[in-house]
N, C-alpha and C positions, 0 to 999 in steps of 0.2 A: 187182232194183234199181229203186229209184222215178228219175223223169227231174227232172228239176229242173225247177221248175217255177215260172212267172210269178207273185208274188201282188199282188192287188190290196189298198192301204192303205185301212184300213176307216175313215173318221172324223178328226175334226182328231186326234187325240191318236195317229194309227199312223203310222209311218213306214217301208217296207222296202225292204233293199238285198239285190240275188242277185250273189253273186260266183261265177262260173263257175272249173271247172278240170275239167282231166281226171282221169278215176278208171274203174278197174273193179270197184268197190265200190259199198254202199250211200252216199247223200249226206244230210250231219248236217245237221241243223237247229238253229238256235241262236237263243231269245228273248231277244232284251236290254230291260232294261227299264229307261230312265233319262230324264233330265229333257233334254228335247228343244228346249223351248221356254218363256216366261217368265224369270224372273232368273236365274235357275240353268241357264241353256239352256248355257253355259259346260262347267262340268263335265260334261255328259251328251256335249259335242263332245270333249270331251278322250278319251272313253273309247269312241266310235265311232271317233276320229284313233288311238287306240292298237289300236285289233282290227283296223282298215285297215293299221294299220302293219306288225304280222304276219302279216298276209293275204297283201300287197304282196310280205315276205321271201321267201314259201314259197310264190310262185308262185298266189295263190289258194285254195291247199287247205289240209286241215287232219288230216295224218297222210297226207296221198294224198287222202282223199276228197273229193269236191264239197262246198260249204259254202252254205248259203241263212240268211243272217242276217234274221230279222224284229222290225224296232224299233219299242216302242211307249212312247208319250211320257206322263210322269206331271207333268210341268210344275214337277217338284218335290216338296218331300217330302208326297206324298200319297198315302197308308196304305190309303185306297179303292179311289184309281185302280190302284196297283202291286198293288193285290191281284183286281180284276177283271179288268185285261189279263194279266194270269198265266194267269188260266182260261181265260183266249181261247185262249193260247197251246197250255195244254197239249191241251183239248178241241178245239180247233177247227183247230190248225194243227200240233197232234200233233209240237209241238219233241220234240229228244233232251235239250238241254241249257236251262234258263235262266241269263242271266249278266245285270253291269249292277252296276243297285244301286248308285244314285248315295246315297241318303241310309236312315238305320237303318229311320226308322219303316214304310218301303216292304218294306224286306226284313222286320223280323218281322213285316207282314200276308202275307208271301208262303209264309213256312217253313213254315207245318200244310199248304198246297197242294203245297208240295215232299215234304212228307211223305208227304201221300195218293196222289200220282199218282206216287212214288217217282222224285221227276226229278232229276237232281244241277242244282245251283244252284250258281254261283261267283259268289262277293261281289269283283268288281273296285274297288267305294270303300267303302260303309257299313262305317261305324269301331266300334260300341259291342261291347265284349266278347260281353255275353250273345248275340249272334247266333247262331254255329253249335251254341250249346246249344239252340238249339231246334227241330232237325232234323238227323238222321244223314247229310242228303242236300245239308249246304253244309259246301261248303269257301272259305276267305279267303285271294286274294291280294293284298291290300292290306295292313292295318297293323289295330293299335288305339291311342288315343290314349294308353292306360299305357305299351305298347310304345317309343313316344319319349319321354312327359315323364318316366318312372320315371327312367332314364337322365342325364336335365337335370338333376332336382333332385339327384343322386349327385355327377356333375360340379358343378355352382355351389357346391355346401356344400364341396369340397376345391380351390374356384378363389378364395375370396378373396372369394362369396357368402355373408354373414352373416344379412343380411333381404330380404325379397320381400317387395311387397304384390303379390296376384293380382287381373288385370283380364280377364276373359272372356267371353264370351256366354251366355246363358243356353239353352244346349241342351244336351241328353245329351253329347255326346262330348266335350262343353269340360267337364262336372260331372266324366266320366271322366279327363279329364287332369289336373284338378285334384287330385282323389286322389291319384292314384297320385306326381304332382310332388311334395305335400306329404308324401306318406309318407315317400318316400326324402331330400328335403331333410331333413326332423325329425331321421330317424335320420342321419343325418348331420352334425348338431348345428345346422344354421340356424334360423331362427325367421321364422314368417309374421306379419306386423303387420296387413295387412290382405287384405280376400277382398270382389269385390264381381261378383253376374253382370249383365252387362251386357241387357238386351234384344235377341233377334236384328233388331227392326227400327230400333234407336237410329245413328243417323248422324251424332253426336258425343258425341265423345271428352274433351272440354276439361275437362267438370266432373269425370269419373274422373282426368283424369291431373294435373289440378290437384290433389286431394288426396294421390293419389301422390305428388307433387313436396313439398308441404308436410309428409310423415311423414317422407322422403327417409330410405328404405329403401337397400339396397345394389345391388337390381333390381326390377325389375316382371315378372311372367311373365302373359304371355296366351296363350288361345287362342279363334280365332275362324274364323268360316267361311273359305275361302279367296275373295281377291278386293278385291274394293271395299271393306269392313270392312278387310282385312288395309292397305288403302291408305289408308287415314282415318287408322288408328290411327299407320302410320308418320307421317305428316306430322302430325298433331298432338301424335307424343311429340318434334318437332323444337320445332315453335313454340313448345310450352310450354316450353321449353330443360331439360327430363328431362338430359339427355346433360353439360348445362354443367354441371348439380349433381350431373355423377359418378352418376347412376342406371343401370345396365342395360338394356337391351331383352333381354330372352329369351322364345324362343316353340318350341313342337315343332310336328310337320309344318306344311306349307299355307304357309310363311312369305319361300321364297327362288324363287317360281316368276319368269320371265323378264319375263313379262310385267307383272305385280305389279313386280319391282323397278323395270323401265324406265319404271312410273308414279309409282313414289315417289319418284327421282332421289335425289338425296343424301338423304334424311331416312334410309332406312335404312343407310346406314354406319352399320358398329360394331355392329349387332345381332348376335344369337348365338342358333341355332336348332339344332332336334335334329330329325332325319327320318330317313326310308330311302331318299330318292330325290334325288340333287343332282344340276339340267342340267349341271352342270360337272364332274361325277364322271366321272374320268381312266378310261378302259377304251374296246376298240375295241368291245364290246357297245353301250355309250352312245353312242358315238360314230354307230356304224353306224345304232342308232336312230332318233336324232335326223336324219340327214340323208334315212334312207326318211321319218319324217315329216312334215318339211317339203316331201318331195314327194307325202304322202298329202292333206297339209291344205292345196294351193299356196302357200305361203310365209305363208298367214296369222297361224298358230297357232305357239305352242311348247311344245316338249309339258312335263306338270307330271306331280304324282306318281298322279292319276287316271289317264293316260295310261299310264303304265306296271306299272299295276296292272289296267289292262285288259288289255294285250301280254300280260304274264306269265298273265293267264287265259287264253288263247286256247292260251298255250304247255304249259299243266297239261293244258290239257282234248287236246293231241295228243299229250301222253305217256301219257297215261290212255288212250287211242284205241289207240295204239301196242299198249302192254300186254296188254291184253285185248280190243280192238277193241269192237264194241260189242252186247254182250250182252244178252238179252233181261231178263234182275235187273240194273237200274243201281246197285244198291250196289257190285257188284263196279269199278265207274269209280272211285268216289268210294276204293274201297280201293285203287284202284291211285295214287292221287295222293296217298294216305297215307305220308309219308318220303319223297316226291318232291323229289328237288335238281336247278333249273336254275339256267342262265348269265342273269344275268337284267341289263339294263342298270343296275338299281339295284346290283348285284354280286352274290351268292350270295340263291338263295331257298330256302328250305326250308319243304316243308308239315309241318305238327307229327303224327306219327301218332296223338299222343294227341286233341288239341282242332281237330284239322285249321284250324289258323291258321297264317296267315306268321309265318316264324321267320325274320328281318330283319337285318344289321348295321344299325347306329343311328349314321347320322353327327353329327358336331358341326361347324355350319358359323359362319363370321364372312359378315358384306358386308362386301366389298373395291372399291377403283377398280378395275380392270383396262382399260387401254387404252381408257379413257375412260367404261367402263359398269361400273354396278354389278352385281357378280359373287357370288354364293355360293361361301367358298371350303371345301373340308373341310381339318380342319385336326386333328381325333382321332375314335375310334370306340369300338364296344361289338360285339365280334363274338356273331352268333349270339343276338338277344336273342329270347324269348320274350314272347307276351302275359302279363304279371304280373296282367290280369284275372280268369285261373281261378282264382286265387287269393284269399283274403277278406284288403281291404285293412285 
């Protein structure tokens, strides 16, 4: 048995936390690699606050054993840095697992290293389908952006959704939402009027939503990074009064996190979103969650659905442990988490044995007042959806 052991952070960009516990066992090591610092430093907290959370649950351990998390910060989505601190990890600090993976482009410079050094990799956020096709050694417990808009656009064409124009960002996983929304809208009989991708660094809104307003579609669908973008775009689909001329807001995941709404204040009432993860989602699992987190993160934070797609990695990788314990071929991990079903706060998770992806219920939520705050409420679902990515849209 190796003893746990102190490490020193190498460099601005490392960060490492040792979480002690008792074991008479070997002690895992676990490289997370996500954005730690810069604009995106947000989500990289959210997903440290979610493996603290499950940490927290289970006493420190993970399966029983000692756990030594070593974090290394890519400031964002950068393809170089998440692919250099990888090799640190695996060469130098000789992880068992890599996990993380705040943004796609980071994880597919990382998947041929996953491959080569046969490590299993759990995708806790990076959303674009193609991911785990490019290494037999990641599994996803997060989502893809087909996985909730395919669903929206099914829903809106049988709710009294005739036209969309689509306002997005202009990065991969909004291109991928976009697809797959418009596929299932079409067959469905609605019709898209307009399509425009927005730039990720653009900080208004007015002149997309102003032409929106003038086509006056039956909705708007977007999708954009979570956060400040998501709160731009509420308040200027108010100002431009979208809402008084009868237009829609509809958006899938990133769109009802706590924090986001309690910045947009009323502008988002009446939106209508599709995810896997609502803070208001009725179960003692969420519940329980939620309350360890706010004692992992001192009352700062609340947790979003990067949070809990970290939990649930943490929770994969000690049923995998369980299973097989940890064997000298890690393939064998990576098949034990193959048809894997937990309790997840988001409600049922299942890993796909086929494309080892999350297979998700898909809620449909409104914003609500509730007792003075705006609330995500779930209000129907889509049980057991698959990534509709393996598939050619």
């Amino acid at each position: 048995m190796r003893g746990l052991k102190a490490l020193v952070a190498i460099g601005a960009a490392s960060l490492m936390t040792t979480v002690m516990g008792q074991s008479d066992d070997k002690e895992i090591k676990i490289g997370i690699v996500a954005s730690l610092s810069g604009m995106y430093e947000i989500g990289g907290h959210q997903l440290q606050n979610g493996i603290n959370t499950y940490l927290k649950q289970n006493d420190g351990k993970l399966a029983g054993h000692k756990v030594t998390l070593i974090y290394r910060d890519t400031a964002g989505p950068n393809p170089d840095i998440a692919k250099r601190v990888a090799q640190e990890l695996i060469t130098r600090d000789m992880v068992d697992f890599l996990a993380g993976f705040d943004f796609t482009p980071g994880a597919m410079a990382v998947a041929p290293i996953a491959t080569q050094a046969k490590t299993p990799m759990i995708l806790m956020n990076a959303s674009a389908s193609i991911i785990p096709t490019k290494s037999p050694y990641i599994v996803r417990t997060s989502f893809t952006p087909g996985q909730t808009s395919y669903p929206l656009g099914k829903w809106a064409a049988q709710n009294g959704i005739k036209s969309v124009a689509i306002v997005s960002a202009d990065f991969a996983p909004a291109a991928e939402a976009a697809i797959w929304f418009k596929k299932s809208f079409i067959e469905a009989g609605g019709k898209i009027v307009s399509e425009v991708a927005v730039p990720l660094t653009n900080v208004d809104f007015a002149p997309y939503l102003q032409k929106v307003k003038d086509q006056k579609p039956d909705a708007v669908f977007s999708f954009l990074p979570v956060g400040e973008p998501v709160i731009l775009f509420y308040k200027t689909f108010k100002e431009r009064g979208l809402a008084k001329e009868g237009i829609k807001l509809i958006s899938a995941e990133g769109w009802v996190d706590d924090d986001v709404l309690k910045a947009s204040g009323d502008a988002a009432i009446g939106a209508i979103s599709s995810g896997y993860y609502t803070p208001s989602h009725d179960s003692k699992k969420n519940k329980d969650f939620i309350a360890t987190y706010k004692l992992v993160s001192g009352g700062k934070m609340e947790p979003n659905y990067l949070a809990v797609g970290a939990y649930d990695g943490m929770a994969v990788i000690a049923e995998a442990v369980k299973k097989v314990g940890l064997p000298e071929d890690r393939i064998k991990l990576i098949d034990a988490m193959k048809g894997l079903t937990i309790d997840s706060p988001r409600g049922p998770l299942t890993i796909d044995p086929t494309s080892r992806d999350s297979i998700n219920t898909v809620y449909m939520r409104k914003i609500e007042i509730i007792k003075g705050k705006a609330v995500a409420v779930e209000f129907d679902k889509f049980d057991a959806v698959k990534d509709p990515g393996k598939l050619s849209p």
